[in-house]
PyMOL CGO cylinders between C-alpha atoms (Angstrom):
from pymol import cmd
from pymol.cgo import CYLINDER

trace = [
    CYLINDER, 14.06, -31.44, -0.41, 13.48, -28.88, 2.58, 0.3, 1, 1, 1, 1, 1, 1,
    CYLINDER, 13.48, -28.88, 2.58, 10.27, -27.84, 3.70, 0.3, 1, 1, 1, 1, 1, 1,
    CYLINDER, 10.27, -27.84, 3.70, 9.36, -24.42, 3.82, 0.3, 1, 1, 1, 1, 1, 1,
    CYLINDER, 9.36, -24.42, 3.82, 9.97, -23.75, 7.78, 0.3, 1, 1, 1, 1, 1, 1,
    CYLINDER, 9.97, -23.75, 7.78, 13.66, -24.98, 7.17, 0.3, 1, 1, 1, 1, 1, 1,
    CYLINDER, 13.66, -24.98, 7.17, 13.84, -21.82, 5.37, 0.3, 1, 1, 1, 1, 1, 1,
    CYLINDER, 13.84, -21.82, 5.37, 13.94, -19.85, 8.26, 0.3, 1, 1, 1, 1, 1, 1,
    CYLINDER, 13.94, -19.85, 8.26, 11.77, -16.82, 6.88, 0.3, 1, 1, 1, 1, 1, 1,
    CYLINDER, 11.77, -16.82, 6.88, 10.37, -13.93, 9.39, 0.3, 1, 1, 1, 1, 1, 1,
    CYLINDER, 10.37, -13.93, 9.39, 6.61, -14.79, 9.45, 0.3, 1, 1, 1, 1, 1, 1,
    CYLINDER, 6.61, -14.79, 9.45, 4.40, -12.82, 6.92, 0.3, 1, 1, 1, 1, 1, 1,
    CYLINDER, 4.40, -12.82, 6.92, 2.37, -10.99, 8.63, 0.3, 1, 1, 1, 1, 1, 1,
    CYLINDER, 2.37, -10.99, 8.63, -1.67, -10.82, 6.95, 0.3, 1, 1, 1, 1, 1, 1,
    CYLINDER, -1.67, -10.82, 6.95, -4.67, -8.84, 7.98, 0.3, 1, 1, 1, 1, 1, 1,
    CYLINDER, -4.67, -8.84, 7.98, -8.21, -10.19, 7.91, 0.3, 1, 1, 1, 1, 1, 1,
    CYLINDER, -8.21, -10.19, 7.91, -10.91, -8.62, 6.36, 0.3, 1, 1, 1, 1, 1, 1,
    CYLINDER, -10.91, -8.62, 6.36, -12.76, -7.73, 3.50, 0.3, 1, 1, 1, 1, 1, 1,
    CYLINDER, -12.76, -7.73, 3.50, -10.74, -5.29, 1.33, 0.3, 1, 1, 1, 1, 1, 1,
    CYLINDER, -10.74, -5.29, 1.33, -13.09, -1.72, 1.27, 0.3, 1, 1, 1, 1, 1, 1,
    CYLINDER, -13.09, -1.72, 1.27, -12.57, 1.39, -0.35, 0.3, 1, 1, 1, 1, 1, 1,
    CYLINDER, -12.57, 1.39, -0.35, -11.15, 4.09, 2.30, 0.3, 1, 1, 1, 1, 1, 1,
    CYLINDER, -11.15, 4.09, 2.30, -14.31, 6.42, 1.66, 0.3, 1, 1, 1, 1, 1, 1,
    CYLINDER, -14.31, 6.42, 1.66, -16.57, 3.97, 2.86, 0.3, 1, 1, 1, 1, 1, 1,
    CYLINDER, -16.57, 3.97, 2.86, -15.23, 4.48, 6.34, 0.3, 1, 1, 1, 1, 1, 1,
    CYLINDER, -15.23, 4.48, 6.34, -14.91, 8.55, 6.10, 0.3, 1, 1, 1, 1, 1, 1,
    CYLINDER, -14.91, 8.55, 6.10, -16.52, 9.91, 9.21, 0.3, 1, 1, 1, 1, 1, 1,
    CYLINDER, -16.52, 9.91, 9.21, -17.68, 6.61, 10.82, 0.3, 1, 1, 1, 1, 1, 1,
    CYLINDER, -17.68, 6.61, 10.82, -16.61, 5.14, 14.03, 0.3, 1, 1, 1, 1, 1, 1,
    CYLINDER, -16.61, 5.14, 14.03, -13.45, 2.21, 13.39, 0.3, 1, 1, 1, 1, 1, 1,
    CYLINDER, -13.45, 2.21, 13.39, -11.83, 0.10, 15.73, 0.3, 1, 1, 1, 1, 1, 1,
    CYLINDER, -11.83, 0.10, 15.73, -8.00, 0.07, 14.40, 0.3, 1, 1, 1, 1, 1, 1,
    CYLINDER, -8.00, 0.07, 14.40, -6.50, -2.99, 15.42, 0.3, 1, 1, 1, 1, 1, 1,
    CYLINDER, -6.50, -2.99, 15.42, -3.52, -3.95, 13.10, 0.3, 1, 1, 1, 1, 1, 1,
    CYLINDER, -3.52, -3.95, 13.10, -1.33, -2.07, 10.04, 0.3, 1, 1, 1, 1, 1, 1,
    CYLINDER, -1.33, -2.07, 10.04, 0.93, -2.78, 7.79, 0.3, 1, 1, 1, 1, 1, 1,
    CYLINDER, 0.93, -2.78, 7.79, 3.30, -0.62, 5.90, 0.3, 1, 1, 1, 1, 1, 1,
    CYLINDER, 3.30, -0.62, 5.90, 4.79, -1.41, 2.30, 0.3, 1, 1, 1, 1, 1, 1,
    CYLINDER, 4.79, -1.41, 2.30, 6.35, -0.65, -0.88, 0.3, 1, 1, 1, 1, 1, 1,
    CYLINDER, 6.35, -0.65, -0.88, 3.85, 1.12, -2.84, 0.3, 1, 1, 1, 1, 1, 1,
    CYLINDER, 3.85, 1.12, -2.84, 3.32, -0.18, -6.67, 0.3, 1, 1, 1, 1, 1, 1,
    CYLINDER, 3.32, -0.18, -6.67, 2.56, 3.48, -7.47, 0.3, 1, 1, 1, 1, 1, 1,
    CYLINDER, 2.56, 3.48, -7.47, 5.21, 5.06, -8.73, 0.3, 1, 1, 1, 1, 1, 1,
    CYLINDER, 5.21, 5.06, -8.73, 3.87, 9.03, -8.85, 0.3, 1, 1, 1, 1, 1, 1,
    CYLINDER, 3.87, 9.03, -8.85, 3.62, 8.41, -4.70, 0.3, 1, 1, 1, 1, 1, 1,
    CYLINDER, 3.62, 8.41, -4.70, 6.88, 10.72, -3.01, 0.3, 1, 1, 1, 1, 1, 1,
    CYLINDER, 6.88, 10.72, -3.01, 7.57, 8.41, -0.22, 0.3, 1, 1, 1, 1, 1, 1,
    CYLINDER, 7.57, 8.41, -0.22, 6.92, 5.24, -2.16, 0.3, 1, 1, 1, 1, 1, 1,
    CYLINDER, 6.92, 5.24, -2.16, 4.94, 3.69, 1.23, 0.3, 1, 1, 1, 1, 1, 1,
    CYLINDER, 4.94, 3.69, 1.23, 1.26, 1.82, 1.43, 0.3, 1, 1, 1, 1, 1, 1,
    CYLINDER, 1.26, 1.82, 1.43, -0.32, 1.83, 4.61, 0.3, 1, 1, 1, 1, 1, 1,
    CYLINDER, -0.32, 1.83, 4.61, -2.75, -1.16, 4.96, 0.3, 1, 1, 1, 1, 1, 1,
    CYLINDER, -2.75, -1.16, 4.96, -5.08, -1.27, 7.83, 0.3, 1, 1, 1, 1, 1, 1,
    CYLINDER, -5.08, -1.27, 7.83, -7.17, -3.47, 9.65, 0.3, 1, 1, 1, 1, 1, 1,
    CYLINDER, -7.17, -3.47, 9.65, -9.94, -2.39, 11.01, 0.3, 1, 1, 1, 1, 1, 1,
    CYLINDER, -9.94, -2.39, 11.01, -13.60, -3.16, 12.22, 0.3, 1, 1, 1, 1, 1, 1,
    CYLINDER, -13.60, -3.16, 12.22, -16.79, -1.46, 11.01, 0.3, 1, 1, 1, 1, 1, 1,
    CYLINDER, -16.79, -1.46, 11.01, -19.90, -1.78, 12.43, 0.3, 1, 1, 1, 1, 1, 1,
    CYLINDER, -19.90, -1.78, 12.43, -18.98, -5.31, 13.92, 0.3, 1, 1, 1, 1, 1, 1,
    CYLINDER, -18.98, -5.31, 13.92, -16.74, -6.85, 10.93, 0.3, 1, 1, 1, 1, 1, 1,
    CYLINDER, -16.74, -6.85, 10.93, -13.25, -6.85, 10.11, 0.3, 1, 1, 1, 1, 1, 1,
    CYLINDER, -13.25, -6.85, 10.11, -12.18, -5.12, 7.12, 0.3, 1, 1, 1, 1, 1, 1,
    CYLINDER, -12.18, -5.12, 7.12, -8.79, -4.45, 5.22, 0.3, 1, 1, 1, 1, 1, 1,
    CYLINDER, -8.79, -4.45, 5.22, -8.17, -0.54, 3.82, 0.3, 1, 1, 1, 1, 1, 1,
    CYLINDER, -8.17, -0.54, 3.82, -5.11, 0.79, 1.95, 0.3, 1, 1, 1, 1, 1, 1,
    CYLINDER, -5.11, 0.79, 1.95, -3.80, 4.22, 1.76, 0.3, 1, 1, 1, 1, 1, 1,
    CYLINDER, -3.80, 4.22, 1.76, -0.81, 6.29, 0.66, 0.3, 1, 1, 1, 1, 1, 1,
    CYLINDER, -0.81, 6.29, 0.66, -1.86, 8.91, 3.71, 0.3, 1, 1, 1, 1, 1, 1,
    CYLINDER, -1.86, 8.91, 3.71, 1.76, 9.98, 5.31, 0.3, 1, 1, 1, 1, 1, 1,
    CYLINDER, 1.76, 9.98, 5.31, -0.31, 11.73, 8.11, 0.3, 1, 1, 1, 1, 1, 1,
    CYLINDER, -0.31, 11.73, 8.11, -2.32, 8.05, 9.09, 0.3, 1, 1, 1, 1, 1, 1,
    CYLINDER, -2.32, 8.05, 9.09, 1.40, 6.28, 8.76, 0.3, 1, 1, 1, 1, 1, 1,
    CYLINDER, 1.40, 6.28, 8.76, 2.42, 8.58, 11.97, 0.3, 1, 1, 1, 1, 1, 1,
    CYLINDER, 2.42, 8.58, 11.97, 0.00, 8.16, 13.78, 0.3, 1, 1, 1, 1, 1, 1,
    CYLINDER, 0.00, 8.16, 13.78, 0.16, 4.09, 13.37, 0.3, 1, 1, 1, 1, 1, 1,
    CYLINDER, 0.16, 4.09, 13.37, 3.83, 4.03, 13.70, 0.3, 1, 1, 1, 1, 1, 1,
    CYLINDER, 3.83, 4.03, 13.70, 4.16, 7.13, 16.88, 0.3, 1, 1, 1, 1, 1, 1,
    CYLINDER, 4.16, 7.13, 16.88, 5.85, 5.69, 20.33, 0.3, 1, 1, 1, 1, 1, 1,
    CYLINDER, 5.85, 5.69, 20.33, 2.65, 5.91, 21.93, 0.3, 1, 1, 1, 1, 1, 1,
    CYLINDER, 2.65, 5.91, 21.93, 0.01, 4.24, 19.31, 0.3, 1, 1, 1, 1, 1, 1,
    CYLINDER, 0.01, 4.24, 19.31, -1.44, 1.08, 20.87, 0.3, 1, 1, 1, 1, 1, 1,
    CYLINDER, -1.44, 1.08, 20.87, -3.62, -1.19, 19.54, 0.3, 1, 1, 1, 1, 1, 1,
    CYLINDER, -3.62, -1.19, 19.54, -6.70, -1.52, 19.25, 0.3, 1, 1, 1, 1, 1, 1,
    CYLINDER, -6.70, -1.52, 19.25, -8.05, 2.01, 19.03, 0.3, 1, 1, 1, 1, 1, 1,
    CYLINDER, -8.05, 2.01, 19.03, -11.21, 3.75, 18.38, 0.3, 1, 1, 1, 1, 1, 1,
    CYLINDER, -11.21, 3.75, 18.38, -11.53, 6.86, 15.52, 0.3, 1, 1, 1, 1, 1, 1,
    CYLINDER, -11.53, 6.86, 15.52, -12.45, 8.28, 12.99, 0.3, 1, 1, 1, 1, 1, 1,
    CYLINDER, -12.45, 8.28, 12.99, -10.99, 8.97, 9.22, 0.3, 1, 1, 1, 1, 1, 1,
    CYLINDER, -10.99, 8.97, 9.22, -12.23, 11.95, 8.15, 0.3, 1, 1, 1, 1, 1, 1,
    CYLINDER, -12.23, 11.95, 8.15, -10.69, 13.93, 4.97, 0.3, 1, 1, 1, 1, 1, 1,
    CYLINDER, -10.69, 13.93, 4.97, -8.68, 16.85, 6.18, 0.3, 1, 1, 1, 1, 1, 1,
    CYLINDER, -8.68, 16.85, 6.18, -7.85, 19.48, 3.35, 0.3, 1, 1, 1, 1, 1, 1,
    CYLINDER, -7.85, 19.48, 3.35, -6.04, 17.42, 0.46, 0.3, 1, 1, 1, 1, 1, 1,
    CYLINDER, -6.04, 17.42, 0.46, -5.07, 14.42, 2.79, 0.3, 1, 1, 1, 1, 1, 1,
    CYLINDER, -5.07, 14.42, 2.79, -6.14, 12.03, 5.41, 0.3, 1, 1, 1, 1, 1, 1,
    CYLINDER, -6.14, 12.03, 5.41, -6.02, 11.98, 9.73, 0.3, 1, 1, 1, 1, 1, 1,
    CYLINDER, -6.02, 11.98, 9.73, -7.69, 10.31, 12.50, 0.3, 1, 1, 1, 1, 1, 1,
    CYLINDER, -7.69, 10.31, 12.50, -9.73, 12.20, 14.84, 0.3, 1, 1, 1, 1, 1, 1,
    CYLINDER, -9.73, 12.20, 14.84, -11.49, 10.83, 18.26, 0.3, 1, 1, 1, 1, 1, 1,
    CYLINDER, -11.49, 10.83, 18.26, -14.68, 8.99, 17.58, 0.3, 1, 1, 1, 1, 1, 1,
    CYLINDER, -14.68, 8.99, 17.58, -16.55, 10.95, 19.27, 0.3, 1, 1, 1, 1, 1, 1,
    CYLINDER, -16.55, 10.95, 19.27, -16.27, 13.97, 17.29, 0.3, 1, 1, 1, 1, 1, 1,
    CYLINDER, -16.27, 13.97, 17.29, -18.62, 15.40, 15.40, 0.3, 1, 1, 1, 1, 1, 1,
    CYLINDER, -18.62, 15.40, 15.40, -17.08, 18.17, 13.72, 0.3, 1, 1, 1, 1, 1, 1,
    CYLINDER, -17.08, 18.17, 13.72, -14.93, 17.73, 11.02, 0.3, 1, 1, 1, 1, 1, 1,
    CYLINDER, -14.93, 17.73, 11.02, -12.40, 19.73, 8.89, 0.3, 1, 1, 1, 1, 1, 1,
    CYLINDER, -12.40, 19.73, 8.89, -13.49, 18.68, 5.28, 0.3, 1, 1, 1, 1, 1, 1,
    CYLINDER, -13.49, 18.68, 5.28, -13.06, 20.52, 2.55, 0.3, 1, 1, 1, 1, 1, 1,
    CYLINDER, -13.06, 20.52, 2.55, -15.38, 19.77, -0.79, 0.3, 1, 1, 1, 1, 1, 1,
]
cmd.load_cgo(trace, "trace")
């Protein structure tokens, strides 16, 4: 019988961290340091994507997941590198990163 490295299969790749609801990180200062983007089990979702991220709060790794197209740019642009420091704030009906230091934010109730 072969053992599982014989198999030749790309390493999975897995992100530490507890697993937290997005909105527990709205308009708080994140280190981003790793991402993952997947096949979505959602069906009503137009693109079909997940966008997992690791991040750290306040000291601790944590794991978030989101169907945000405007946070999957950013992650995936040329220029991202990684770590970086934000903020997620909500931005109309949808998601984006802006600098950490920012203290105004577009939100809409």
């Amino acid at each position: 019988m072969i053992s599982f490295n014989d198999l030749n299969l790309p390493e999975q790749k897995t992100l530490e961290g507890l697993k937290i609801d997005i909105s527990e990180v709205f308009n708080k200062n994140i280190e981003v340091w790793d991402y993952h983007i997947g096949e979505s089990k959602y069906d009503r979702v137009q693109h079909g994507k997940l966008l997992t991220l690791q991040i750290e709060l306040d000291g601790a790794k944590r794991v978030i997941f989101t169907q945000s197209s405007n946070l999957m740019d950013v992650v995936q642009h040329p220029n991202a590198k990684f770590p970086f420091k934000a903020k997620i704030v909500k931005h109309y009906r949808g998601f984006r990163f802006t600098s950490p230091t920012n203290e105004i934010s577009l939100t809409k109730p």
